[in-house]
Backbone as a printed PyTorch tensor [residue, N CA C, xyz], in Angstrom:
tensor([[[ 26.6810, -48.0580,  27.8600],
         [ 27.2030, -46.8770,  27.2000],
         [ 26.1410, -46.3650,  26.2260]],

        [[ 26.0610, -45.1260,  26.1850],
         [ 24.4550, -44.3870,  25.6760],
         [ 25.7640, -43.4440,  24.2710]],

        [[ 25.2940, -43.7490,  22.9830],
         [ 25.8880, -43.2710,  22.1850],
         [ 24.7110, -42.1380,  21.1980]],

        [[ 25.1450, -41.1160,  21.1390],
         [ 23.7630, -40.0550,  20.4780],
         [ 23.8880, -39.9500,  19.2250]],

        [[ 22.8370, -39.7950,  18.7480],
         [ 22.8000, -40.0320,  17.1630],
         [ 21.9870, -38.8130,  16.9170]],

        [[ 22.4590, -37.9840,  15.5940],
         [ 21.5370, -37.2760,  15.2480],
         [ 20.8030, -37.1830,  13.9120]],

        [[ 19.6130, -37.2430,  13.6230],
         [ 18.9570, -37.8150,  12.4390],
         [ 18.2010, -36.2360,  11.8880]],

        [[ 19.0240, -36.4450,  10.6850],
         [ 18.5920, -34.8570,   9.9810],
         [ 18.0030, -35.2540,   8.5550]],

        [[ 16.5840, -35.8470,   8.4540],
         [ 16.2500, -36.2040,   7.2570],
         [ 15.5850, -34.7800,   6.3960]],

        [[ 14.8930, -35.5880,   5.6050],
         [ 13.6910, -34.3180,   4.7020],
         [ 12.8060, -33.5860,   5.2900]],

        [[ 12.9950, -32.4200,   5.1000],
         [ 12.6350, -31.3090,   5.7300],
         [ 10.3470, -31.4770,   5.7670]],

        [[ 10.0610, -31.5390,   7.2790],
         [  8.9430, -31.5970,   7.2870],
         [  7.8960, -30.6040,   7.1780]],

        [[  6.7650, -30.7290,   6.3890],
         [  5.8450, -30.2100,   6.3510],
         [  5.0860, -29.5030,   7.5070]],

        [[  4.3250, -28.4690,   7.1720],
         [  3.7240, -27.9500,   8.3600],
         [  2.6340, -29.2990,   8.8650]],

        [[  2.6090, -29.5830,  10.3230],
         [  1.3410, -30.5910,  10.8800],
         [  2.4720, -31.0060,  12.2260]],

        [[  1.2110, -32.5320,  12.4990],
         [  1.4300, -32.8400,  13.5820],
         [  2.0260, -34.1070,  13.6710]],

        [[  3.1060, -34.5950,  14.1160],
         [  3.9480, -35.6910,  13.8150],
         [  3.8120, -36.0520,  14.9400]],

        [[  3.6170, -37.9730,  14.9870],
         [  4.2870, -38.4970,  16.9390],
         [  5.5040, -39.2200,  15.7940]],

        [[  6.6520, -38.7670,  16.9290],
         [  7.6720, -40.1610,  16.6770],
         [  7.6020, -40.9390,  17.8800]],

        [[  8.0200, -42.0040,  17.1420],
         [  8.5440, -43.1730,  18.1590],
         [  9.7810, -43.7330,  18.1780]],

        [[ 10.6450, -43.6990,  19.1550],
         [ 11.8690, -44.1040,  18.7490],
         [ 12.2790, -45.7570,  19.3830]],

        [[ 12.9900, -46.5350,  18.2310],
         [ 13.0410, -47.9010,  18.3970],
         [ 14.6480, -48.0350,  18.3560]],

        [[ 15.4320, -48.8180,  19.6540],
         [ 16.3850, -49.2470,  20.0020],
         [ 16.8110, -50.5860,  19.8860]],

        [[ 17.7930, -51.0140,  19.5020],
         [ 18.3250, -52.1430,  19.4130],
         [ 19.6950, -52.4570,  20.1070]],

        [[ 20.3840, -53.6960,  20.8330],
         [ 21.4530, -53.3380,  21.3600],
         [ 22.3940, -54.4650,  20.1800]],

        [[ 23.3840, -54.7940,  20.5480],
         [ 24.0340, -55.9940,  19.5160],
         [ 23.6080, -57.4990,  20.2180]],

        [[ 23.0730, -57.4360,  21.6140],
         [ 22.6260, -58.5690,  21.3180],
         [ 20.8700, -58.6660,  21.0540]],

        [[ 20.7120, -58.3870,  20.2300],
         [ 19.2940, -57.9730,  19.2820],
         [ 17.9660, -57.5130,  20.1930]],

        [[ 18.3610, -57.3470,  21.6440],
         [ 17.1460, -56.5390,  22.8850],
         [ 16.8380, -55.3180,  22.2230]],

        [[ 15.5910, -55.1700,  21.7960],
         [ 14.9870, -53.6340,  21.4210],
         [ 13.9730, -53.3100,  22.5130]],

        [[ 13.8610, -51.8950,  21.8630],
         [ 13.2560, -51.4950,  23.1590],
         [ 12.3100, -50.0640,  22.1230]],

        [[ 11.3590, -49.8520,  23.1010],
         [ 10.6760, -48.7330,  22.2170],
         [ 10.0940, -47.3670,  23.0010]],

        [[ 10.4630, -45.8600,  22.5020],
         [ 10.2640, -45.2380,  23.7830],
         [  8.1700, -44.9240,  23.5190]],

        [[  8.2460, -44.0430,  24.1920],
         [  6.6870, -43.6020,  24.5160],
         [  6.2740, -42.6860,  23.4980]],

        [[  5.9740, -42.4320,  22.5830],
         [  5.4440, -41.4450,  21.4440],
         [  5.3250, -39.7670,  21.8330]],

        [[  6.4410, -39.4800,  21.1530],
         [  6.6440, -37.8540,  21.2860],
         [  5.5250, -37.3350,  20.1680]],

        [[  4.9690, -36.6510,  20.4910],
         [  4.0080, -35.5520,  19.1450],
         [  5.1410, -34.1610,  19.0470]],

        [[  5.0780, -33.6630,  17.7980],
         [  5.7870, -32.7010,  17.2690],
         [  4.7740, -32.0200,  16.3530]],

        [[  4.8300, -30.8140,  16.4270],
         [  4.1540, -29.7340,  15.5870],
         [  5.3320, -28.9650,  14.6350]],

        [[  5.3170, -29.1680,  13.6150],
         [  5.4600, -28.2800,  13.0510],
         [  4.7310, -27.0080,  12.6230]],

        [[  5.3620, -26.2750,  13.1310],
         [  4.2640, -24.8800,  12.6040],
         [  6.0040, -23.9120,  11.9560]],

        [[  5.6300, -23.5210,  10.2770],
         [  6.3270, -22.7500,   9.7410],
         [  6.1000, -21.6990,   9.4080]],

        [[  4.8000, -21.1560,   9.5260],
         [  3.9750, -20.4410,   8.6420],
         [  3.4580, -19.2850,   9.6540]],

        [[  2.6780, -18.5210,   9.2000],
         [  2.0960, -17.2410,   9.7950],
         [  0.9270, -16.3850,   8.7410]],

        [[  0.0380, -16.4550,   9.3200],
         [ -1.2040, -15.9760,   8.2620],
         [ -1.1800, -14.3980,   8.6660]],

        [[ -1.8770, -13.8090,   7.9080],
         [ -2.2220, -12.3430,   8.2980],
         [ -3.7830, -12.8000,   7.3990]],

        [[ -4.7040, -12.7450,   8.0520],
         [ -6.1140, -13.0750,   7.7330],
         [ -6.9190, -11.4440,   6.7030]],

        [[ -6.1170, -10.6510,   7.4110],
         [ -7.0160,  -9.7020,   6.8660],
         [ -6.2140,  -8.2500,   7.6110]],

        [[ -6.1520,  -7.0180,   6.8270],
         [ -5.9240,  -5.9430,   7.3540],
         [ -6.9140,  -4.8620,   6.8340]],

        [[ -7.4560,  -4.1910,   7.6960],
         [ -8.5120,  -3.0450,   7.6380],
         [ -8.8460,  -1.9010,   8.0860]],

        [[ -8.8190,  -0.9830,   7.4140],
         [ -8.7100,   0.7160,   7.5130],
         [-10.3010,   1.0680,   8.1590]],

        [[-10.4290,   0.5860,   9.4810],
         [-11.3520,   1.1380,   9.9040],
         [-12.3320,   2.2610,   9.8670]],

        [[-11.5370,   3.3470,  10.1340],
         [-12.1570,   4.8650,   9.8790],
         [-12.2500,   5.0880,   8.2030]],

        [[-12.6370,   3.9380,   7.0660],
         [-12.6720,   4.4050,   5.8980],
         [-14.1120,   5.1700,   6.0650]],

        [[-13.8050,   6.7630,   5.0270],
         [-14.6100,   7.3200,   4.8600],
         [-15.2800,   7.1390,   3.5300]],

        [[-14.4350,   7.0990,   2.9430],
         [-14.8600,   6.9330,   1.3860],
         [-15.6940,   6.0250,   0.9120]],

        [[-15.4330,   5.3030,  -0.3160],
         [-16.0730,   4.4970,  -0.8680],
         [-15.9130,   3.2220,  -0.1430]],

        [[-16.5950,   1.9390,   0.3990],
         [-16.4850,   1.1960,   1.5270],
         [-15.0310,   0.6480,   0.2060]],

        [[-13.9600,   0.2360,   1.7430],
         [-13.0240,  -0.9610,   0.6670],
         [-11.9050,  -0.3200,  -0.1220]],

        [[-12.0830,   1.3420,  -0.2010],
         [-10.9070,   1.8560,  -1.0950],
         [ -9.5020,   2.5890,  -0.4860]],

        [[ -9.7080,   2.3730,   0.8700],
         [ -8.9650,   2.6300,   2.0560],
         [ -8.2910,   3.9610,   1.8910]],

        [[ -9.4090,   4.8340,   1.8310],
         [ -9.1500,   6.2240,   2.1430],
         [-10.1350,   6.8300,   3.6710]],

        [[ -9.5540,   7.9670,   4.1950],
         [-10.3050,   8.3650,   4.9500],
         [ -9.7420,  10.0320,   5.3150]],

        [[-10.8800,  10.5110,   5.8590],
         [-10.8040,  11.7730,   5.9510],
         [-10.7500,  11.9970,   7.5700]],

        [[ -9.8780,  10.9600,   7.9020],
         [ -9.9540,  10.7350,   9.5050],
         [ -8.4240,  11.2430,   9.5630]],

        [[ -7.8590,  11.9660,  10.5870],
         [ -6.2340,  12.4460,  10.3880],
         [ -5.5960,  10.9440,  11.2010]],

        [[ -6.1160,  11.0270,  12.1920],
         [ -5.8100,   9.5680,  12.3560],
         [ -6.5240,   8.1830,  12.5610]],

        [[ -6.1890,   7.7200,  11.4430],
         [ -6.4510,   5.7230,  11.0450],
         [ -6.4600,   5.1960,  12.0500]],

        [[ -7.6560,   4.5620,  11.8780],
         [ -7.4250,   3.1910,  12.9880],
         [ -7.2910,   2.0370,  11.9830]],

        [[ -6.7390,   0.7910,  12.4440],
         [ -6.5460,  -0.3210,  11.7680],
         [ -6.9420,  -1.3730,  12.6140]],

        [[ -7.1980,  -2.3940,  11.8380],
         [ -7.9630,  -3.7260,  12.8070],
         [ -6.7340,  -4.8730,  11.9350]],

        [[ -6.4140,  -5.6150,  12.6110],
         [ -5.6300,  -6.4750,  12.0380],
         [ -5.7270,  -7.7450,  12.0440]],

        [[ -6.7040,  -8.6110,  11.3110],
         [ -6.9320, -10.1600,  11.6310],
         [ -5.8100, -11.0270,  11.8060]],

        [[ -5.5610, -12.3030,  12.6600],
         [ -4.5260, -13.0140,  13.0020],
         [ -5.1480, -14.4770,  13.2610]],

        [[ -4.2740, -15.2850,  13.2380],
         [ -4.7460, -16.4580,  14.0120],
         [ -4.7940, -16.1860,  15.2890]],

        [[ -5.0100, -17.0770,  16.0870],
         [ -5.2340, -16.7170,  17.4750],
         [ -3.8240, -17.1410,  18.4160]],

        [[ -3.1270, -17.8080,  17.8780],
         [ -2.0640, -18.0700,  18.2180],
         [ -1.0440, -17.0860,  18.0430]],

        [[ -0.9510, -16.1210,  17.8650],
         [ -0.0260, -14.6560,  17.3300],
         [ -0.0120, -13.9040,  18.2340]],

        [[  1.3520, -13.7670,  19.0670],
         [  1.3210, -12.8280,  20.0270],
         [  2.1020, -11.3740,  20.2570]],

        [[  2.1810, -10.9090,  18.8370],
         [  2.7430,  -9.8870,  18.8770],
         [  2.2630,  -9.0710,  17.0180]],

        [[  1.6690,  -8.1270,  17.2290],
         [  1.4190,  -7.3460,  15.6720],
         [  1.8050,  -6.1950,  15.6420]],

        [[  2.8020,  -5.7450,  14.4480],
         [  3.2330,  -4.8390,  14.5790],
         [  2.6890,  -4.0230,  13.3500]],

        [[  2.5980,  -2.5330,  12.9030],
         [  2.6380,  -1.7890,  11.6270],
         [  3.6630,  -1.0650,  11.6360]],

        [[  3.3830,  -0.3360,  10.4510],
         [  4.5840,   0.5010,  10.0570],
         [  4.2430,   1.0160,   8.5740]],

        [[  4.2940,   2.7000,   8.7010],
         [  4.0880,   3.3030,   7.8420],
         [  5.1060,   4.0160,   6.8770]],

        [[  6.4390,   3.7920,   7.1220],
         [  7.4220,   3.9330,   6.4080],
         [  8.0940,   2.9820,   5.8680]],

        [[  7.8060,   2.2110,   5.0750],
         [  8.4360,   0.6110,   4.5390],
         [  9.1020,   0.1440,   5.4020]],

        [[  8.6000,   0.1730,   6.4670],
         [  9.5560,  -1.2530,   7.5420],
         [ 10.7250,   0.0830,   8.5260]],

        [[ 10.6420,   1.0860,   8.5550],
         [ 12.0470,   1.5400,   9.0360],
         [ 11.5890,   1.9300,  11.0290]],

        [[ 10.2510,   2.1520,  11.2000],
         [  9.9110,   1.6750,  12.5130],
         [  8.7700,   1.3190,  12.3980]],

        [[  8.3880,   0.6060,  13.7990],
         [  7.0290,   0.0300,  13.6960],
         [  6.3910,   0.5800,  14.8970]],

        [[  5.2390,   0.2530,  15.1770],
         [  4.4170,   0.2630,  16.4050],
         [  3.3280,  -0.9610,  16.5510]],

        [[  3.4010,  -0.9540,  18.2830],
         [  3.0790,  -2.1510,  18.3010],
         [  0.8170,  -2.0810,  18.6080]],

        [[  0.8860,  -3.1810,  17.8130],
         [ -1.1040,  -2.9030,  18.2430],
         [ -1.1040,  -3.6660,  19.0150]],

        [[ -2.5770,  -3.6280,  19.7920],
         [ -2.9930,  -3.5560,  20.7380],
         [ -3.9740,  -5.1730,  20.6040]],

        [[ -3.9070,  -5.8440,  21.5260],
         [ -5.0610,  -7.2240,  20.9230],
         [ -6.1880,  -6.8850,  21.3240]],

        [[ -7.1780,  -7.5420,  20.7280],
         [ -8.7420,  -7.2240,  20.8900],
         [ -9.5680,  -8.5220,  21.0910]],

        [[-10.2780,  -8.4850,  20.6370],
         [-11.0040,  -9.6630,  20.4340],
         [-10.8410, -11.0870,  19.7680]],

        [[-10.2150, -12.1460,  20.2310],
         [ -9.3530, -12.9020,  19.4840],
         [ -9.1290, -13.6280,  18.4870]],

        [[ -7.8680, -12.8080,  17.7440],
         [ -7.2070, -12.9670,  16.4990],
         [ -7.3530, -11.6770,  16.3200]],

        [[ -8.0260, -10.5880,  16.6940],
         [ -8.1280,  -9.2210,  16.1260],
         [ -7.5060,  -8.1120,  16.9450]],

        [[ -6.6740,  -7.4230,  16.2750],
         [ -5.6050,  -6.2940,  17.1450],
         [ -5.8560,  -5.5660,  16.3420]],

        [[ -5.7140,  -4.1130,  17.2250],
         [ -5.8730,  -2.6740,  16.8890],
         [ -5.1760,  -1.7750,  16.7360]],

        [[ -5.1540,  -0.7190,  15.9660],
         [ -4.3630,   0.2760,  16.2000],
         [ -4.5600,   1.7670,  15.8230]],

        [[ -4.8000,   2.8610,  16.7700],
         [ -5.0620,   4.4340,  15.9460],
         [ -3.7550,   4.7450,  16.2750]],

        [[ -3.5610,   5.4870,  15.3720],
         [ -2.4840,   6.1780,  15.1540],
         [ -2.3290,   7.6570,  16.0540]],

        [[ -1.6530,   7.3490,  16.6660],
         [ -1.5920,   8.6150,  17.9970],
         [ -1.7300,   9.7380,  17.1080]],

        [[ -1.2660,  10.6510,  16.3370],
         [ -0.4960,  11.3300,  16.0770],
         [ -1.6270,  11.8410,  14.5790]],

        [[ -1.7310,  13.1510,  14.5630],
         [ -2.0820,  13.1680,  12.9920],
         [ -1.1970,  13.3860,  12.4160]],

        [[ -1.5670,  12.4280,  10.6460],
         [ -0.9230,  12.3350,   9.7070],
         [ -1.2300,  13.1400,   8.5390]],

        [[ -0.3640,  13.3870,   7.6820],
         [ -0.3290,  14.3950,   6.5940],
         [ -1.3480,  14.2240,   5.6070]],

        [[ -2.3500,  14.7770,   5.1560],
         [ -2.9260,  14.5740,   3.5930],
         [ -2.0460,  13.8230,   2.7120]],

        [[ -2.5690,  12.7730,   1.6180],
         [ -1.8180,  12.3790,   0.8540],
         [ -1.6650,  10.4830,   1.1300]],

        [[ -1.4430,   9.9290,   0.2070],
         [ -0.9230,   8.3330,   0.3240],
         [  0.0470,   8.4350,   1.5110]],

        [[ -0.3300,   6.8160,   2.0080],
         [  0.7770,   6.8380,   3.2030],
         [  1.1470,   5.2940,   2.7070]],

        [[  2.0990,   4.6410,   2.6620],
         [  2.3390,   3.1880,   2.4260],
         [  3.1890,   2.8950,   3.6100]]])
């Protein structure tokens, strides 16, 4: 008879864990399985975001371009980047490039003025 147990300890750190799991029956036969590896991954970097077409002063992310291009650094493991120029209310999706680096011009010209 196979009885399941579920073990919900302290919450693990980002890395790479093997468990091993060790069995015992009541008449004291243990047994040991084969070493599982586990990744935790919690996290998500954004390495870097950059206003390509800056015209201005290098770094002050202005441009006299109607439409921005953006380069978006990532880990390489990231398979989806999105922007969005209205605080989050839609996005669009960029394009991957060279890896960890996705792109994006902005179809469309945009208005004179700050854009956040």
């Amino acid at each position: 008879m196979v009885v399941g147990y579920l073990y919900q300890g302290n919450t693990w750190a980002d890395g790479s864990y093997t468990l091993t799991v060790k069995v015992e029956d009541k008449a004291g036969n243990t047994n040991y399985s084969a070493p599982l590896t586990v990744v935790i991954d919690t996290q998500i970097a954004i390495d870097g975001v950059e206003l390509v077409n800056d015209s201005g002063v290098k770094g002050d992310n202005m441009t006299n371009d109607d439409r921005p291009h953006f380069r978006v650094t990532v880990p390489t493991d990231v398979n989806e980047v999105r922007l969005s120029i209205d605080g989050g209310n839609s996005w669009v999706q960029a394009t991957p490039g060279v890896a960890g680096s996705w792109e994006y011009i902005w179809p469309t010209d945009l208005a004179d003025g700050p854009t956040r």
